[in-house]
C-alpha positions as CSV (number, residue, x, y, z in Angstrom):
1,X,41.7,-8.2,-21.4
2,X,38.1,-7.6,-23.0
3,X,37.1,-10.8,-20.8
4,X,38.5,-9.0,-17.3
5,X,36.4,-5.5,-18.6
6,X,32.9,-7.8,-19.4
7,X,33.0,-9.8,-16.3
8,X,32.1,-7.1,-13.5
9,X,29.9,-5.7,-16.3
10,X,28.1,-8.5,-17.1
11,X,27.9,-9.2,-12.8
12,X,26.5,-5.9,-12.5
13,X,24.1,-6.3,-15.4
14,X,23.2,-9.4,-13.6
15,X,22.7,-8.0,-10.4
16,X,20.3,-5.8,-11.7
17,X,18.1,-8.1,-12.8
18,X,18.2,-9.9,-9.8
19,X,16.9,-7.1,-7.9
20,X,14.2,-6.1,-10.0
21,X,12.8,-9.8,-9.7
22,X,12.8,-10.1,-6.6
23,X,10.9,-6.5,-6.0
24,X,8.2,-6.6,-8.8
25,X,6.2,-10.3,-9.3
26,X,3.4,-9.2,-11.2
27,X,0.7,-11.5,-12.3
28,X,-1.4,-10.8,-14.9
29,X,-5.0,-13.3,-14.8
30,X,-7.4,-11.8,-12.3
31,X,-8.2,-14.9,-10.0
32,X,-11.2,-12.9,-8.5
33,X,-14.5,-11.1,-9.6
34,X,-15.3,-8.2,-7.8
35,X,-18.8,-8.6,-7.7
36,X,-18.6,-11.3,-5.1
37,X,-18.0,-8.3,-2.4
38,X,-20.1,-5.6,-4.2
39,X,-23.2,-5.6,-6.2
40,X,-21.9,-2.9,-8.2
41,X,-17.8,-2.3,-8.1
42,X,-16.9,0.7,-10.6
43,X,-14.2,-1.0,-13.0
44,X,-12.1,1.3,-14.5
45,X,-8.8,2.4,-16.8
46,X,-7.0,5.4,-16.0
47,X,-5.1,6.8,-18.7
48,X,-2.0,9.4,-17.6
49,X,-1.4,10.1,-21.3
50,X,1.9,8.5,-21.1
51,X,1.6,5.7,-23.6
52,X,-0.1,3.2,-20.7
53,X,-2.8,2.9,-18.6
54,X,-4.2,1.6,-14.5
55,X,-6.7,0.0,-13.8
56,X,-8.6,0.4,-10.4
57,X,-11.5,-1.2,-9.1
58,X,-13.9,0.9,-7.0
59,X,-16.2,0.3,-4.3
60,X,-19.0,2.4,-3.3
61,X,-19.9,2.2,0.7
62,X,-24.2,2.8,0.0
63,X,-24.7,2.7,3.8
64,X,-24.7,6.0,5.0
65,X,-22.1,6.3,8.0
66,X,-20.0,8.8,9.4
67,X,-17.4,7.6,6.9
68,X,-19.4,7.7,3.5
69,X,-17.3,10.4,2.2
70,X,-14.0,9.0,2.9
71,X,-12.2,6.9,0.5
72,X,-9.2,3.9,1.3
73,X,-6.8,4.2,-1.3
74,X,-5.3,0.7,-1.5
75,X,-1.8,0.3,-2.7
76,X,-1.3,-3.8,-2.8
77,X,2.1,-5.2,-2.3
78,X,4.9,-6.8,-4.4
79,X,3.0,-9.9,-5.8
80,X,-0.1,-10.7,-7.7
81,X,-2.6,-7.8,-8.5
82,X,-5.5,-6.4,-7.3
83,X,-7.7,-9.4,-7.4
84,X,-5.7,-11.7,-5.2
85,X,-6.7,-8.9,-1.8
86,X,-11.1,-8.8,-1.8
87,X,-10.8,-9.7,1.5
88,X,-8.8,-6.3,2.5
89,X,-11.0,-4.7,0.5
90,X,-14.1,-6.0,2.0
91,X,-13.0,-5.0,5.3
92,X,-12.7,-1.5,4.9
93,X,-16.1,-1.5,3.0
94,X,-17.7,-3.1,6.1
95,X,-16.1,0.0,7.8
96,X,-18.1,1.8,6.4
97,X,-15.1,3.6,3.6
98,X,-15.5,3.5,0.3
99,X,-12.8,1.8,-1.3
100,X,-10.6,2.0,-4.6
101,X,-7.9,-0.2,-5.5
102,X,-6.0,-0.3,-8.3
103,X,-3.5,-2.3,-10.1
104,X,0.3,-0.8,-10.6
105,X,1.9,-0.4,-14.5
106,X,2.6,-4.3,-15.2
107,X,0.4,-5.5,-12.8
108,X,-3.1,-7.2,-13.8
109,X,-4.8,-5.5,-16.7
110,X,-2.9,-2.5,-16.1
111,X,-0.7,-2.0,-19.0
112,X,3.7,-0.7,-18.8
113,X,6.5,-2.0,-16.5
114,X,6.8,-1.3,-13.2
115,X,9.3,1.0,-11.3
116,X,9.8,2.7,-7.9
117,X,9.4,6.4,-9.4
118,X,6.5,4.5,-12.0
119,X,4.3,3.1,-8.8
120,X,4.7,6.8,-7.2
121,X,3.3,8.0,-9.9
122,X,0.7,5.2,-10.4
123,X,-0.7,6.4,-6.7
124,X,-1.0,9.9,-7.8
125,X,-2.7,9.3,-10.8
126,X,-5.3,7.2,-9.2
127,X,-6.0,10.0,-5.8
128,X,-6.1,12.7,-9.2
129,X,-9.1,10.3,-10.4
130,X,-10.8,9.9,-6.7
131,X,-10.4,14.1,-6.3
132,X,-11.9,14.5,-10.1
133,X,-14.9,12.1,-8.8
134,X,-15.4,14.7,-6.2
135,X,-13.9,13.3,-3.4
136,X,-11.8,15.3,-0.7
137,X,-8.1,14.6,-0.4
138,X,-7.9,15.2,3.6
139,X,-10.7,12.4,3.0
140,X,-8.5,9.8,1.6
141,X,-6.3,7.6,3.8
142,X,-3.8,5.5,1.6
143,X,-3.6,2.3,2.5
144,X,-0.1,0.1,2.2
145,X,0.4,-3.3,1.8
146,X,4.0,-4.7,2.1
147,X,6.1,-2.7,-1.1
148,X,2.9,-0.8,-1.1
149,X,3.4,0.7,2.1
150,X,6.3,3.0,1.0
151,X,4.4,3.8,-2.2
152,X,1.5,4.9,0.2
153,X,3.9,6.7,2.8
154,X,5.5,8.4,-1.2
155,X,2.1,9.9,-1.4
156,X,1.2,10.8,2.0
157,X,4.5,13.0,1.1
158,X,3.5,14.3,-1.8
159,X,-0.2,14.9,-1.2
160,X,-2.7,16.5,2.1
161,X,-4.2,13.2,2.7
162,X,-6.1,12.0,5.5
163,X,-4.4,9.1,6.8
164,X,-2.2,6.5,6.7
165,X,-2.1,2.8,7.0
166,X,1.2,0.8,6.8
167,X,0.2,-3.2,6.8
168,X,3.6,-5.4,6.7
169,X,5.4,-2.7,5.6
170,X,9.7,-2.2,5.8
171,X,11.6,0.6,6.9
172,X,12.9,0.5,3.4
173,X,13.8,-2.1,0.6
174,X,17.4,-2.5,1.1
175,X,17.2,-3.2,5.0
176,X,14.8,-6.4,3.7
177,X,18.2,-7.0,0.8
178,X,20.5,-7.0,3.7
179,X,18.6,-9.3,5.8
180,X,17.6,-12.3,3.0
181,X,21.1,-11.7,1.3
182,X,23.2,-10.3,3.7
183,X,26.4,-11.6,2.0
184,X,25.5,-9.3,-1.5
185,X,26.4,-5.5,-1.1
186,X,23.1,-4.5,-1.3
187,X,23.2,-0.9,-0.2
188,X,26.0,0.2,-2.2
189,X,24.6,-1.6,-5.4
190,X,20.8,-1.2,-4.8
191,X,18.9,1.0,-7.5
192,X,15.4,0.5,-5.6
193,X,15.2,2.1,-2.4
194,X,11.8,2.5,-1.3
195,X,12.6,4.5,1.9
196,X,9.8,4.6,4.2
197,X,11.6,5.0,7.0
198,X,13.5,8.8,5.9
199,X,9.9,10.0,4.9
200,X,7.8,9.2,8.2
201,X,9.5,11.8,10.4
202,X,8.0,14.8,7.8
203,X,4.4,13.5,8.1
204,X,1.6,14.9,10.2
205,X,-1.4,12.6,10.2
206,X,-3.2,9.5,11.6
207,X,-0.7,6.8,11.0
208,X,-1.8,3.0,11.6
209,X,0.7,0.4,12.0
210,X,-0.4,-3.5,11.3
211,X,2.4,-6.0,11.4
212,X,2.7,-9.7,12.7
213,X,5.5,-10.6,15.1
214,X,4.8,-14.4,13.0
215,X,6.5,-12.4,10.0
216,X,9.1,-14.4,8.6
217,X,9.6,-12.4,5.6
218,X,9.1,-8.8,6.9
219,X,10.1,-9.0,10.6
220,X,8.2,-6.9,13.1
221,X,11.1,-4.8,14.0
222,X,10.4,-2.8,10.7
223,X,7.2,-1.8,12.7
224,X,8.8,-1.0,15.7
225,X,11.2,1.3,13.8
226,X,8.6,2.8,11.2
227,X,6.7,3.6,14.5
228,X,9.4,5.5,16.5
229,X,10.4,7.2,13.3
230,X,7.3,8.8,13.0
231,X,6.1,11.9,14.4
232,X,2.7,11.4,13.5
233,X,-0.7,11.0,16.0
234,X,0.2,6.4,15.5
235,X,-1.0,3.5,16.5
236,X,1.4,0.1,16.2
237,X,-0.9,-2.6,16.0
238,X,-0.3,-6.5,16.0
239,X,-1.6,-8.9,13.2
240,X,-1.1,-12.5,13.6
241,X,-0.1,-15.2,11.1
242,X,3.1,-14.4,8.4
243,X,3.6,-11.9,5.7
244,X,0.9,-13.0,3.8
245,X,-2.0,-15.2,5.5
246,X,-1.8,-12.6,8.3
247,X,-5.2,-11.1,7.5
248,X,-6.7,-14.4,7.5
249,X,-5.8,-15.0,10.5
250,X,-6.3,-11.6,12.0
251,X,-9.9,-10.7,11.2
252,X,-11.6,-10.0,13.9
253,X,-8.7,-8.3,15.5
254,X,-8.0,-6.3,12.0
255,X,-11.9,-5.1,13.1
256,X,-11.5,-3.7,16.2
257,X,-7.8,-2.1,14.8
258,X,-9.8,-0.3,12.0
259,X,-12.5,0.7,15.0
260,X,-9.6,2.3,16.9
261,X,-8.2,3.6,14.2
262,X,-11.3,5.6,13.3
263,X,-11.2,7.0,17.0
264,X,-8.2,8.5,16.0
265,X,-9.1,9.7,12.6
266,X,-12.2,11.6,14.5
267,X,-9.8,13.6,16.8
268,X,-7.0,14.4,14.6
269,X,-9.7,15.1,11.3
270,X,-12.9,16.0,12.8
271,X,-14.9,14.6,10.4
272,X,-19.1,15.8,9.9
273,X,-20.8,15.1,12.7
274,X,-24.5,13.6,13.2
275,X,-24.1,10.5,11.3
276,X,-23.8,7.2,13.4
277,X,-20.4,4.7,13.1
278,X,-21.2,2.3,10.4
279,X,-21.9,-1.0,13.1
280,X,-23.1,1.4,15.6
């Protein structure tokens, strides 16, 4: 009798575990300095007050450009930290942005255990340090790779930002469970629901969509349907290469997506005049 009330007990325990594993693989050792894209990144530790701390690395655009007061806000995806992505980073900096990653609770050097409500927060705290450094939250456009797509979209909810980039991205986390296991019962059973997809239609701002039809892990129909979802001024933009070489592959077409992107980001944010395109 006690054996027949453990066993579903012990399977849902079990299953529980198995989720979270597969949604958070953080890796602690930075693999990457970030001096070898900047001659002087701003390394910092963010402290919440609630027992843990993020840390973020900043990047200062020095070339003045039209977009010298705008920040990307990166949110990485589910793997590694923030020093596996320079090259995402260098990017936006060539842009002409300033950029600030940053590294969720349990990821890197960042200290805690990551959660879906935890990385929400994580977001929030770091746009709270980027408004206390002066900068202007209708000038910060959060940037979403993979998981960090709907943790980017979270914020775009929460906060007036400027813009929105979702790079890889899934509708939401159980549509990717029902695809790689589509014999568990993941919807009814799923704790993590990361739904991008229910929170797009509410949002009112320059949305850019990168994805890869070569995605074998995040197919590209999660693009197609984050894009009719939302209701926002959107581009849906193709990447080439799988879920994570992509961007390697992509460069010079990520370069001209960014250059349209900012097209749209004039219209829709009017942003100060007189200052030339950074590569104009």
């Amino acid at each position: 009798m006690i054996g027949l009330i453990l066993t579903p007990i012990i399977l849902f325990v079990l299953l529980r575990m198995f989720e979270y594993v597969q949604v958070y693989q953080p890796r602690t050792e930075l693999i990457s300095d970030p001096k070898s894209i900047h001659p002087n990144p701003e390394i910092t530790f963010i402290a919440p007050g609630n027992g843990y701390r993020l840390n973020g690395w900043f990047f200062p655009n020095t070339t003045p450009n039209l977009w010298q007061d705008w920040v990307i806000l990166v949110s990485h995806g589910n793997g590694g930290n923030i020093s596996y992505r320079l090259d995402l980073y260098e990017l936006w900096l060539n842009a002409g942005f300033n950029v600030m990653a940053y590294d969720y609770r349990g990821y890197g050097q960042s200290s805690g255990r990551p959660s879906e409500q935890g990385t929400y927060e994580d977001a929030t705290h770091v746009l709270q340090w980027l408004t206390n450094k002066g900068y202007q939250t209708e000038k910060i456009i959060a940037l979403g790779e993979s998981l960090g797509g709907a943790v980017a979209t979270e914020l775009a909810r929460r906060q007036p930002i400027g813009g929105l980039v979702l790079q890889s991205t899934f509708t939401r986390i159980t549509d990717i469970g029902k695809e790689l296991y589509p014999w568990l019962p993941v919807t009814t059973l799923s704790s993590i629901k990361y739904d991008t997809h229910a929170k797009l239609p509410s949002l009112n701002l320059p949305l850019l969509i990168l994805h890869s039809r070569e995605d074998t892990l995040i197919p590209f129909h999660h693009a197609e349907k984050n894009h009719e979802a939302s209701a926002s001024p959107k581009l849906l933009r193709e990447l080439i290469g799988n879920h994570n070489d992509g961007l390697f592959k992509s460069t010079d077409l990520y370069r001209k997506h960014i250059a349209e992107f900012q097209k749209l980001l004039k219209t829709n944010n009017k942003p100060a005049k007189g200052i030339p395109l950074a590569g104009d």
